[in-house]
C-alpha positions as CSV (number, residue, x, y, z in Angstrom):
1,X,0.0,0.0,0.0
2,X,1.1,3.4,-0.5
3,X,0.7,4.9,2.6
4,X,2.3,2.3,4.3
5,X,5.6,4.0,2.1
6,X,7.9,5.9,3.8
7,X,7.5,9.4,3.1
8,X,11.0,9.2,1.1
9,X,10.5,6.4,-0.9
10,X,6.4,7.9,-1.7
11,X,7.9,11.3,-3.0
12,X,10.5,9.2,-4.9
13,X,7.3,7.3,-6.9
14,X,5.4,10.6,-7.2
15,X,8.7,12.7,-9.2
16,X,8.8,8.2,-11.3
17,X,6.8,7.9,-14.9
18,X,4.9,5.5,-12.3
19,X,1.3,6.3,-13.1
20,X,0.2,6.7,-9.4
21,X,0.3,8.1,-6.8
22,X,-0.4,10.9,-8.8
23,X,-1.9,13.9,-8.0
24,X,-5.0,13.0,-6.3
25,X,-2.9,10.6,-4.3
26,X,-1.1,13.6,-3.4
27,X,-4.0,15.8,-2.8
28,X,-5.5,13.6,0.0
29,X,-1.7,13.1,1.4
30,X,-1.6,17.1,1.3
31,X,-5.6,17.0,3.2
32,X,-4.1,14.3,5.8
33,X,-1.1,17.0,6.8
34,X,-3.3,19.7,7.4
35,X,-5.9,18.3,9.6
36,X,-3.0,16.5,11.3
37,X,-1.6,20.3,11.8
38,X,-5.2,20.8,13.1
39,X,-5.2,17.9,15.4
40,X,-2.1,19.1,17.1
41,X,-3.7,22.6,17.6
42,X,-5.8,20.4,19.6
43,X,-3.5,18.7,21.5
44,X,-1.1,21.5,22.5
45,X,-4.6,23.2,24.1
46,X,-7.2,20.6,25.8
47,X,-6.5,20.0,29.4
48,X,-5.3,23.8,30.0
49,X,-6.8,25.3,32.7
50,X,-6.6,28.4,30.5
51,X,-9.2,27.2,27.5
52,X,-11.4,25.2,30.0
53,X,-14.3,26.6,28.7
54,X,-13.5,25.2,25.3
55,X,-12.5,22.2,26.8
56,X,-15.7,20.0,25.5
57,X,-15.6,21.7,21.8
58,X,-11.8,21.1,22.0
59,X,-12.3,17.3,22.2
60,X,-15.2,17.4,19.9
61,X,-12.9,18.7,17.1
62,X,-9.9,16.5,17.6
63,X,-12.1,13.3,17.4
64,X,-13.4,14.8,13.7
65,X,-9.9,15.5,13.3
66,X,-8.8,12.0,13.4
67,X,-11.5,10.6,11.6
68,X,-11.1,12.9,9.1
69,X,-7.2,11.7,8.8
70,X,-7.8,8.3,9.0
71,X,-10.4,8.9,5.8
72,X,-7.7,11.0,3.4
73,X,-5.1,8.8,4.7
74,X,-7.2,5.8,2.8
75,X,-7.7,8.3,-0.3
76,X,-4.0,8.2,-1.5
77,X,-4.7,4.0,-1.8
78,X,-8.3,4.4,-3.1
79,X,-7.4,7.4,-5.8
80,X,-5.1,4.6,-6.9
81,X,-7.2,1.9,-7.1
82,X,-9.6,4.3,-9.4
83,X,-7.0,5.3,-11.6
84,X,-5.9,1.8,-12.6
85,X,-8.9,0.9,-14.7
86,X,-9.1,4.3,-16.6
87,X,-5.3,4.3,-17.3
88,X,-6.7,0.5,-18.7
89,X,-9.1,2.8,-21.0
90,X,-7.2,4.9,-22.4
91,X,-4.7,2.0,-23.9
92,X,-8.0,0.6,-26.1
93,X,-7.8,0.9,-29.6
94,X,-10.3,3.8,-30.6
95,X,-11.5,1.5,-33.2
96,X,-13.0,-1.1,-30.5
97,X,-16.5,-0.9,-30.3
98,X,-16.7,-0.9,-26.6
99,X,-14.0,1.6,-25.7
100,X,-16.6,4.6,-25.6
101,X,-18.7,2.9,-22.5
102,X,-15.6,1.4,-20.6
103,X,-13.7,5.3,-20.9
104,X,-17.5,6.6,-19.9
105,X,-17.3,4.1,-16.7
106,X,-13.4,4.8,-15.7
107,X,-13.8,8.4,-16.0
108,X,-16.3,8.4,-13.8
109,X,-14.7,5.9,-11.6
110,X,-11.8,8.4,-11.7
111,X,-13.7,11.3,-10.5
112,X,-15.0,9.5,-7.0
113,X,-12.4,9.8,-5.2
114,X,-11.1,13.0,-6.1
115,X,-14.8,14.3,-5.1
116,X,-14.5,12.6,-1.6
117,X,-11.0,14.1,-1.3
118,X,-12.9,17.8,-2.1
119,X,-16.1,16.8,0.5
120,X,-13.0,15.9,3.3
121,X,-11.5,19.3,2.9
122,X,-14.7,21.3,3.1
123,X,-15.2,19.3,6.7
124,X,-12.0,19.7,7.9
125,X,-11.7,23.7,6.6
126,X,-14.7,24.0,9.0
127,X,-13.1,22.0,12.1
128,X,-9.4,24.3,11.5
129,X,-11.5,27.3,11.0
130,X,-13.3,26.1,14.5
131,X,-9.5,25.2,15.9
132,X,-7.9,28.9,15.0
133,X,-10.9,30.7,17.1
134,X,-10.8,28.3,20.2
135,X,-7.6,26.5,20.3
136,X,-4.4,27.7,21.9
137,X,-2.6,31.0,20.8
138,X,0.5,29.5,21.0
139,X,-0.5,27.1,18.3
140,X,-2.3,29.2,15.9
141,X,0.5,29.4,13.2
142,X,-0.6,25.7,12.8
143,X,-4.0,26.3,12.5
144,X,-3.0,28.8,9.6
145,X,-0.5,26.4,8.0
146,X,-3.3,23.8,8.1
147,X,-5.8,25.7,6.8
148,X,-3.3,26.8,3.7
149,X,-2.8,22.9,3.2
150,X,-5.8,22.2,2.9
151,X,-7.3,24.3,0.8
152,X,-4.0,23.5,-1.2
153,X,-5.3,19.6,-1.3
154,X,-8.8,20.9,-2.4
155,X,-7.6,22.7,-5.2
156,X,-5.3,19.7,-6.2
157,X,-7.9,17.3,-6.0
158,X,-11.0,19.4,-8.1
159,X,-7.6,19.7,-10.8
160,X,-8.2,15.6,-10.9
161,X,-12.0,16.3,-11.4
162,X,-11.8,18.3,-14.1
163,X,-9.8,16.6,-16.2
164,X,-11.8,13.8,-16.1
165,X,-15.7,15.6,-16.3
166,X,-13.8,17.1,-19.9
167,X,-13.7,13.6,-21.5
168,X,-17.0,12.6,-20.4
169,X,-19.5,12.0,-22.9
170,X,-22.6,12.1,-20.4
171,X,-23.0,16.1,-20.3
172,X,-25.6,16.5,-17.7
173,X,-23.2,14.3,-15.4
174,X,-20.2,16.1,-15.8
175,X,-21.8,19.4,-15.7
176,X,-23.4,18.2,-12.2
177,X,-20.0,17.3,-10.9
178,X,-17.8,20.2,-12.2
179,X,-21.1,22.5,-10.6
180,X,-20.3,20.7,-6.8
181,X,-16.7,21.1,-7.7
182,X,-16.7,24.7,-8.2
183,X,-19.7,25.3,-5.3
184,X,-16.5,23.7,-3.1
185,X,-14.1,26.0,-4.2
186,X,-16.0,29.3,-4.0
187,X,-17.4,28.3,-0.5
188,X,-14.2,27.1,1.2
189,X,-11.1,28.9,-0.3
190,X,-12.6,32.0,1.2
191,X,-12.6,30.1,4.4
192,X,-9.2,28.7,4.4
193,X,-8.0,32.5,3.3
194,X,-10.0,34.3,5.9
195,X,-7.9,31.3,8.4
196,X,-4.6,32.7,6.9
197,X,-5.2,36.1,6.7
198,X,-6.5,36.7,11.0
199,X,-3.4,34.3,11.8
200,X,-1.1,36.3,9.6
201,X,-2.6,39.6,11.1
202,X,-2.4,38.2,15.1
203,X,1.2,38.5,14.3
204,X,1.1,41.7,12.7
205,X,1.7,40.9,9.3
């Protein structure tokens, strides 16, 4: 499995001509650092007499935290695993008779996890956002630097979206995903800048 790769020899694949990871593999890698970063925000602030009031909301977070890792963690081996049969696809001769519905089926296929990768970002942009307000001022350069990564991982991932809603041949379906796609982006890249730009400022930047 991928993840299981050490993060040496998984950047070494990534620069290969291996076909994956690739850059949804990457994308959900990038998602998993930034709600780690978020995660830790929560750690370096629950049991401190000095955000005891945010105690419960604190705990609350880091257990959405981890779930949410453990589910883009399981993205850079299932963005694989979709890839495989549409880089299958694309080696059948145009002249074959079925290449049209198989090509329909991987691109589709292809897009899935690329989506899930976007929907993970969108809930953990709202758990960072939630971290940066309530979690420890000594940690709040993490909550920044997790919020930059992953709106970096969405924006990655809706890349791998995109290039496979052009190839589609089912219209109304690609249009539906490229229209959830972009309603992700203009929602939650305000979000993850709005995170960036009150850390940035806390420090008088």
């Amino acid at each position: 499995m991928l993840i299981d790769s050490s993060v040496k020899e998984f950047t070494e694949v990534l620069a290969s001509p291996e076909p994956v990871p690739g850059g949804g593999g990457a994308s959900a890698l990038i998602g998993a650092i930034g709600i780690s970063l978020g995660d830790m925000v929560g750690e370096l602030t629950t049991g401190k007499k000095k955000y005891a009031e945010v105690e419960e909301d604190i705990q609350r977070l880091m257990a959405k935290a981890q779930e949410l890792r453990v589910r883009f963690l399981a993205f850079v081996d299932g963005d694989a695993e979709v890839f495989a049969p549409l880089a299958k696809a694309y080696s059948i001769p145009k002249d074959d008779p079925d290449r049209d519905a198989i090509m329909e089926d991987a691109l589709r296929l292809g897009c899935s996890v690329p989506m899930d990768i976007m929907r993970c970002c969108a809930e953990a942009l709202d758990v960072i956002e939630e971290f940066a307000a309530k979690g420890s001022r000594l940690a709040v350069s993490d909550a920044g630097c997790a919020a930059v990564a992953c709106k970096a991982a969405m924006q990655a991932a809706s890349l791998n979206v995109f290039i496979n809603t052009k190839s589609m041949k089912d219209r109304d379906y690609a249009e539906a995903l490229n229209a959830e796609a972009h309603g992700l982006l203009n929602k939650y890249e305000p979000v993850a800048d709005a995170i960036y730009t009150t850390v940035s400022d806390s420090f008088g930047q």
